[in-house]
C-alpha positions as a LaTeX table, in Angstrom:
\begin{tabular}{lrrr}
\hline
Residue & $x$ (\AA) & $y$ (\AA) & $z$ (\AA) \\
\hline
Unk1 & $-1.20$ & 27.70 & $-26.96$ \\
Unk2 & $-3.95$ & 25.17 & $-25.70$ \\
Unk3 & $-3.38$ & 21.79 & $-26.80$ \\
Unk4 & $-7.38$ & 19.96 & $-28.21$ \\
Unk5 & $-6.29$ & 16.71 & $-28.04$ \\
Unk6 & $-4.98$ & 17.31 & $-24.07$ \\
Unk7 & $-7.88$ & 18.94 & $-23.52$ \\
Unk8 & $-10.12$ & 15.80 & $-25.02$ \\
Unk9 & $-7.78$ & 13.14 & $-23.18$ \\
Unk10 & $-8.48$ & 14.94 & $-20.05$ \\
Unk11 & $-12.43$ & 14.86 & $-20.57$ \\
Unk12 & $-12.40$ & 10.93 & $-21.84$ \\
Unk13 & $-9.54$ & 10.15 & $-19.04$ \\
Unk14 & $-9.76$ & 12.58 & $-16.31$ \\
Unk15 & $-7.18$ & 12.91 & $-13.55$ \\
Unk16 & $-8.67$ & 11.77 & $-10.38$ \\
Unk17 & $-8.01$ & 12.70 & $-7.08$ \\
Unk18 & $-6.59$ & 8.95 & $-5.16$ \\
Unk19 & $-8.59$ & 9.50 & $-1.98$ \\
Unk20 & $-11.90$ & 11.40 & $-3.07$ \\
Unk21 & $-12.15$ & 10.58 & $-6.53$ \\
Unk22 & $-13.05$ & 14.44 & $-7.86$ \\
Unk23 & $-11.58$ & 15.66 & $-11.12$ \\
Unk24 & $-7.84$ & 17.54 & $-9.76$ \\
Unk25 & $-6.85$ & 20.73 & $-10.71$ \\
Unk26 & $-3.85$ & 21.38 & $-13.57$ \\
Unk27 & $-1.73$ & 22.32 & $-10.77$ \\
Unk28 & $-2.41$ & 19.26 & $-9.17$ \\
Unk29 & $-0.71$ & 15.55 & $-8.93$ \\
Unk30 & $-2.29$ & 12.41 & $-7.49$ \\
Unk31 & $-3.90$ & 13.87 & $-4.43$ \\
Unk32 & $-5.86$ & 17.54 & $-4.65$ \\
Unk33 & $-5.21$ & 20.02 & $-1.88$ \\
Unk34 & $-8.26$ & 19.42 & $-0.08$ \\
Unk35 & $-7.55$ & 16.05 & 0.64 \\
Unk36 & $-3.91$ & 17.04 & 1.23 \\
Unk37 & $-4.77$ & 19.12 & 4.02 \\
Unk38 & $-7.34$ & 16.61 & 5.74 \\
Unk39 & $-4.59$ & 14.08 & 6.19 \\
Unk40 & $-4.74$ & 13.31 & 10.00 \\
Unk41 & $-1.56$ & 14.18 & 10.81 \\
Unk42 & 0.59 & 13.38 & 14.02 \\
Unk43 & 2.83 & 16.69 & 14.56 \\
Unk44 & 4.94 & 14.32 & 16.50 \\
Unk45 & 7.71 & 16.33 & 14.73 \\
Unk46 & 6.83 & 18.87 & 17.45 \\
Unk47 & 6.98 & 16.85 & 20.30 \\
Unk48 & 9.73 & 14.94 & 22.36 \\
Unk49 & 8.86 & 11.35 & 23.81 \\
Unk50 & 6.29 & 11.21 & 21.37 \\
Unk51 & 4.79 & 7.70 & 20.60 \\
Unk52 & 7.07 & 7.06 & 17.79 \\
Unk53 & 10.14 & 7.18 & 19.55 \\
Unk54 & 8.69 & 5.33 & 22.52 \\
Unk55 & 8.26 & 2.40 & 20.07 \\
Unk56 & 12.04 & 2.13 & 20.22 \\
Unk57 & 13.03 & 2.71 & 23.96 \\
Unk58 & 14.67 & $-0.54$ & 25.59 \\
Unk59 & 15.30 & $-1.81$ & 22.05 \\
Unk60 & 17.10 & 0.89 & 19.94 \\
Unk61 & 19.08 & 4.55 & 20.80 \\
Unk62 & 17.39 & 6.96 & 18.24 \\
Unk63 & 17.88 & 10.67 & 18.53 \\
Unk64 & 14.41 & 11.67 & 17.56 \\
Unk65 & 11.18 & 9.63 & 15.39 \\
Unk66 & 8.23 & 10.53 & 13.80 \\
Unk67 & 5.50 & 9.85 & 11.61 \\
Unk68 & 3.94 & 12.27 & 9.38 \\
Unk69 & $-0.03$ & 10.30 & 9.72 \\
Unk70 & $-1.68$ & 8.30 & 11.83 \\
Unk71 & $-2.67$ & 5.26 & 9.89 \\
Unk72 & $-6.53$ & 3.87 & 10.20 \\
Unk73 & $-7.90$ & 0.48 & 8.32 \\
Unk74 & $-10.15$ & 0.90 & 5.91 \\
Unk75 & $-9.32$ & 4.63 & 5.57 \\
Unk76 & $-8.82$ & 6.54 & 2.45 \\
Unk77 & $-5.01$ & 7.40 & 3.18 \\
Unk78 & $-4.54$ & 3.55 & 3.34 \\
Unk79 & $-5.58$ & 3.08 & 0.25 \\
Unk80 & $-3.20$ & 5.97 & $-0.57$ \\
Unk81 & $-0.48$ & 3.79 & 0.86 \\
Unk82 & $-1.68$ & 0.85 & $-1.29$ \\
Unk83 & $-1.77$ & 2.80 & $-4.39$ \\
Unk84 & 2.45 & 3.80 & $-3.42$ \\
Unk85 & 3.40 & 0.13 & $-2.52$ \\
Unk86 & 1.87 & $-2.05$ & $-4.31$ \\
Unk87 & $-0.16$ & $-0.73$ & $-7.81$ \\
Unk88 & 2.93 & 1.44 & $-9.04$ \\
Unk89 & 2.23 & 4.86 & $-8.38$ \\
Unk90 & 5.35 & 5.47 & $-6.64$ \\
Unk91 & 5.37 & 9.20 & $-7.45$ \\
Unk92 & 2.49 & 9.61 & $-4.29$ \\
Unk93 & 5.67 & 8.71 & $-1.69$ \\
Unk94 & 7.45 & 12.14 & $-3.46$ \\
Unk95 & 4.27 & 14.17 & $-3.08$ \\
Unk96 & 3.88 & 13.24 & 0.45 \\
Unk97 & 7.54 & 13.37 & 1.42 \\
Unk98 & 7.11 & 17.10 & $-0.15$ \\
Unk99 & 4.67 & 17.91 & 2.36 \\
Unk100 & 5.81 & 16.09 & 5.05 \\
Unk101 & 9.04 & 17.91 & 4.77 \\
Unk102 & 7.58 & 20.93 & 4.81 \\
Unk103 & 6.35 & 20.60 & 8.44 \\
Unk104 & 9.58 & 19.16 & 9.47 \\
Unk105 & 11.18 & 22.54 & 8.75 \\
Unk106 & 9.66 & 23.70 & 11.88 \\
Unk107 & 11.52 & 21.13 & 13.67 \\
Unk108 & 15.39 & 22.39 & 14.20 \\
Unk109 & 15.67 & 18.63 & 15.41 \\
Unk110 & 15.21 & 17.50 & 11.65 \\
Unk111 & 16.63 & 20.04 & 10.32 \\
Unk112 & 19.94 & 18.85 & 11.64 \\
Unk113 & 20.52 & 15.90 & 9.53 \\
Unk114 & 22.77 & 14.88 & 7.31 \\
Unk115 & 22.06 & 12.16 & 5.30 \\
Unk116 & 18.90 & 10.07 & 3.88 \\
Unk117 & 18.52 & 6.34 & 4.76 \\
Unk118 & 15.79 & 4.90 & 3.30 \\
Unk119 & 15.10 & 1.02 & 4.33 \\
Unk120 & 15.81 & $-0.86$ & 1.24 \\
Unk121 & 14.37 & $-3.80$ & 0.10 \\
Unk122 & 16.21 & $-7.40$ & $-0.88$ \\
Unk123 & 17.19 & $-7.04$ & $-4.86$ \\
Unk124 & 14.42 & $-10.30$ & $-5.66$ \\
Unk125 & 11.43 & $-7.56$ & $-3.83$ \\
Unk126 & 12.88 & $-4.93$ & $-5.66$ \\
Unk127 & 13.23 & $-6.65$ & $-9.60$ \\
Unk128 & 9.61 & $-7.28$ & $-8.57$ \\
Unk129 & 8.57 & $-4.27$ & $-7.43$ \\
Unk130 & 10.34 & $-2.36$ & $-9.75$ \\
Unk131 & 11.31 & 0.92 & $-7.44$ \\
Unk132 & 11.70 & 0.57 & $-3.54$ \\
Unk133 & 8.85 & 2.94 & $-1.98$ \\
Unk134 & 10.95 & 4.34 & 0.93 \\
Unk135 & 13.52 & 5.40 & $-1.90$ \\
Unk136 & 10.81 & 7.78 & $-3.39$ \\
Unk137 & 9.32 & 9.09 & $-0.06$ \\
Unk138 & 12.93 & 10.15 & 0.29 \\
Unk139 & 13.20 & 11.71 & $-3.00$ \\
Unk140 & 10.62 & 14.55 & $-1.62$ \\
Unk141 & 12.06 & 14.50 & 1.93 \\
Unk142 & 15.58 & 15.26 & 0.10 \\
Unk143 & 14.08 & 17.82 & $-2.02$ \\
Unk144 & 12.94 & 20.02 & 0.21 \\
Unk145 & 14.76 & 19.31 & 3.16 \\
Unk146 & 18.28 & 19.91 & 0.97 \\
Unk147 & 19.77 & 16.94 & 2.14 \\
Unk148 & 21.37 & 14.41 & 0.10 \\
Unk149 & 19.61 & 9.86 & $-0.13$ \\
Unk150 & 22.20 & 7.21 & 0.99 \\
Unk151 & 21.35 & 3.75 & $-1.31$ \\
Unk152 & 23.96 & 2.28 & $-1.25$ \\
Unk153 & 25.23 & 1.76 & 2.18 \\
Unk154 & 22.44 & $-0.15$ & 3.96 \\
Unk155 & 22.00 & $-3.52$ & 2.25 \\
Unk156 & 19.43 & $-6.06$ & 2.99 \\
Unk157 & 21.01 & $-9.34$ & 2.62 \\
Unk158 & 17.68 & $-11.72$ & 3.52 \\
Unk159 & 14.50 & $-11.60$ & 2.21 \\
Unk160 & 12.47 & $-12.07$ & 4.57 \\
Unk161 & 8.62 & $-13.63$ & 4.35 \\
Unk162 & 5.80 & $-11.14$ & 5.23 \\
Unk163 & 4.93 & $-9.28$ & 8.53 \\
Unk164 & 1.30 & $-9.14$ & 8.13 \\
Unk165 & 0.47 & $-12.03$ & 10.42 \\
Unk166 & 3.40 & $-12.17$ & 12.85 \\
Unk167 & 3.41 & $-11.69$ & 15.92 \\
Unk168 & 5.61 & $-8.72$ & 17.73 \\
Unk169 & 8.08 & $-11.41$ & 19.04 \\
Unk170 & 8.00 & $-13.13$ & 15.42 \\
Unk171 & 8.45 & $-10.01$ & 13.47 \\
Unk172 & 11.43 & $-9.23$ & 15.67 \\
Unk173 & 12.60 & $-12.77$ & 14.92 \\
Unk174 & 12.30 & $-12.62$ & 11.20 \\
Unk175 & 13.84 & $-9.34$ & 10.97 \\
Unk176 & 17.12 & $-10.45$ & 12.95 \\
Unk177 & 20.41 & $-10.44$ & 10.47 \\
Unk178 & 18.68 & $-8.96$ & 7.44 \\
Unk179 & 20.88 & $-5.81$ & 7.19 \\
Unk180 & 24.69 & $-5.47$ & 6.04 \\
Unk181 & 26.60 & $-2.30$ & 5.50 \\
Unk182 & 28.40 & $-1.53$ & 2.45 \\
Unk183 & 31.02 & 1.71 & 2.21 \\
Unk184 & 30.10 & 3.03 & 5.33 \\
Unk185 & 33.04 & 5.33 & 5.59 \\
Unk186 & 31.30 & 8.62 & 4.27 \\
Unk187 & 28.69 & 8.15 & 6.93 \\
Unk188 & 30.95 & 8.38 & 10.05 \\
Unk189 & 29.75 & 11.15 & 12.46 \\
Unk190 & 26.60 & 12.25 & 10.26 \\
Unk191 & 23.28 & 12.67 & 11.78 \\
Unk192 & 21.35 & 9.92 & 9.30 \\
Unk193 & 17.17 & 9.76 & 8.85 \\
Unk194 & 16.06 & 6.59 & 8.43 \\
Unk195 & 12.62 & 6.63 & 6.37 \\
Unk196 & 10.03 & 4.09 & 5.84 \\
Unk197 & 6.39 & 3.69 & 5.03 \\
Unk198 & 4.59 & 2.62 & 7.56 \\
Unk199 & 5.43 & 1.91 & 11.24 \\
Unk200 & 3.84 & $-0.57$ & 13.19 \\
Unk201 & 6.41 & $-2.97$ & 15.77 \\
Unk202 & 9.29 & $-0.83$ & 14.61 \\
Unk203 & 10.91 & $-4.05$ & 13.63 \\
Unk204 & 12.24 & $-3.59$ & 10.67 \\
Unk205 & 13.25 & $-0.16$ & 11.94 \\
Unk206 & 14.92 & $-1.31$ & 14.83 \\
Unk207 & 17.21 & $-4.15$ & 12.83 \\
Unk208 & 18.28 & $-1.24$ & 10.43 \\
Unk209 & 19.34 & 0.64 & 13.22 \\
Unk210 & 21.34 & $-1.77$ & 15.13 \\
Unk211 & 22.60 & $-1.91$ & 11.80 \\
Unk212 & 23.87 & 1.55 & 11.02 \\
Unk213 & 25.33 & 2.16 & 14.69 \\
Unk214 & 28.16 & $-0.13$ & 13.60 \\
Unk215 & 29.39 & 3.24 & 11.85 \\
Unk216 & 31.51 & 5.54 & 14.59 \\
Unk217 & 29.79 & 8.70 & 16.16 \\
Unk218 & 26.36 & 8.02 & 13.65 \\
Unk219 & 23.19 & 9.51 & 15.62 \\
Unk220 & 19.53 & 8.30 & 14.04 \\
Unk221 & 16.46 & 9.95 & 13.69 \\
Unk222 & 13.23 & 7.74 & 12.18 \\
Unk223 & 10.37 & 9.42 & 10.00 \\
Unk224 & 8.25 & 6.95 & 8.69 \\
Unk225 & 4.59 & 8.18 & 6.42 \\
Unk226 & 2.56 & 6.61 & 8.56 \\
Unk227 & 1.75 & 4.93 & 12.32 \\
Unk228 & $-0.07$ & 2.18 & 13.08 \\
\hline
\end{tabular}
């Protein structure tokens, strides 16, 4: 049975689309299909040596990387990532980690892991925050990819002050010693994916994996939403 006063909400207070703005669809969340399907995507998932995980040579042994978008100023899928990080609409991470996921089927690479990392963030970011992005970009990578999240293992122990305006060697700096492990045991030997937002120096990437390889016989992969 149709419900008025949903229908009248939805006229007053329509459901916009985050990128184009147009009305979406019932079947819709957050983002309509259209806009869904223009996202510039890398396919990097497809390819070996690909610029992701030539970010990390010389610095970090990772099994395989990639990013599901290339990431452009003053595009509409930044804004997308602005709306996820920092005005509360953490359900967009899910939606996009549902379609990311998706591709990475195709991939027998990604297929063969184990376990969920996503980068956490100190407890003072995240009582501000209120939800940890990466977390919920890895609720829709877990969903469809069947694999189970790891938050508890991977700690971060320093809060560290913002990357915007550092420097490569200064955002390696203030990432050094920001990780600790916590009941790494059911861990050993898995195949983990480490997930983030947005990768741009890889430096936050690379201290969490320097991290992790403390645990015997782990092998990393890195999917992050975006590259810079």
């Amino acid at each position: 049975m149709k419900n008025p006063f949903a229908d009248l909400l939805d006229l007053i207070y329509p459901n916009l689309c985050f990128i184009c703005g147009e009305t979406l669809l019932k079947s819709e969340s957050h983002i309509c299909l259209s806009c869904l399907n223009n996202i510039p995507r890398t396919n990097y998932h497809l390819l070996t040596d690909n610029p992701v995980e030539k970010r990390f040579w010389g610095k970090a042994p990772i099994f395989r990387g990639t990013s599901f978008f290339f990431f452009q100023k003053g595009s509409p899928f930044q804004k997308l990532l602005h709306e996820l990080k920092y005005k509360g609409n953490k359900e967009i991470g899910e939606i996009l980690g549902r379609y990311a996921a998706a591709e990475l089927l195709n991939s027998p690479d990604f297929c063969s892991i184990d376990i969920i990392i996503p980068i956490p963030l100190h407890p003072k970011r995240f009582a501000q925050r209120g939800y940890n992005q990466s977390e919920w970009i890895g609720k829709g990578l877990s969903a469809v990819l069947d694999k189970p999240q790891n938050t508890n293992t991977l700690k971060r122990v320093k809060q560290t002050t913002t990357q915007t305006k550092k420097s490569v060697f200064e955002r390696f700096e203030n990432t050094e010693g920001i990780f600790e492990l916590s009941g790494a045991k059911e861990l050993e030997g898995k195949h983990l994916l480490l997930i983030d937002d947005v990768l741009t120096t890889g430096s936050t990437l690379n201290a969490a994996i320097n991290t992790l390889l403390n645990i015997p016989n782990v092998k990393i992969s890195i999917f992050t939403l975006a590259i810079a």
